[in-house]
C-alpha positions, 0 to 999 in steps of 0.5 A: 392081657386086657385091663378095664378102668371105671370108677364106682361109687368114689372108687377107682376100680381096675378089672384085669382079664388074661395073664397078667405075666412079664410081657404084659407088664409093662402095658399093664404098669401104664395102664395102672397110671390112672389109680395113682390118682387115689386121693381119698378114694379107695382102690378095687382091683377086679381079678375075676378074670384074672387067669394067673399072675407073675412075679413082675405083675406081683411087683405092680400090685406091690407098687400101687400099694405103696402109693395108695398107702401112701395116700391114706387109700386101701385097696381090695382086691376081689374075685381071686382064683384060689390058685392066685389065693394061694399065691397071695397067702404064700408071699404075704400079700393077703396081709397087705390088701382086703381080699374080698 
């Protein structure tokens, strides 16, 4: 699992490349740190790349959520596979984040 952070026009954006499964969630969750610091900004997770995605990655999208709303931040995510679209339409995450 490689994670990707840089920042676009007063953005905070992550890209997420590989599988995103219990073994790299843990790096992962540390990795995502940064977008804690949300601020007045919004959040773009890029998963263009994304090849699939497990309950515990689902639990770290879960969480920064929490925080961005917490912190008057939205977050769209982009650039979904439609077997992880479908994923997020099953559990009710589409209704949670801007699915671009």
């Amino acid at each position: 699992m490689k994670t990707t952070f840089s920042e676009e026009a007063n953005n905070l954006v992550m890209a997420f490349e590989g599988r995103l499964d219990t073994a790299a969630s843990a790096q992962t969750e540390k990795e995502m740190q940064v977008l804690n610091d949300c601020e007045g900004r919004d959040i773009v997770l890029d998963c263009t790349k994304l090849e699939y995605i497990s309950s515990s990655g689902l639990r770290l999208f879960l969480g920064l959520a929490k925080v961005a709303m917490s912190k008057g931040s939205k977050i769209t995510i982009k650039g979904l596979s439609d077997d992880i679209r479908q994923v997020f339409d099953e559990i009710g995450f589409t209704r949670l984040f801007e699915i671009a």
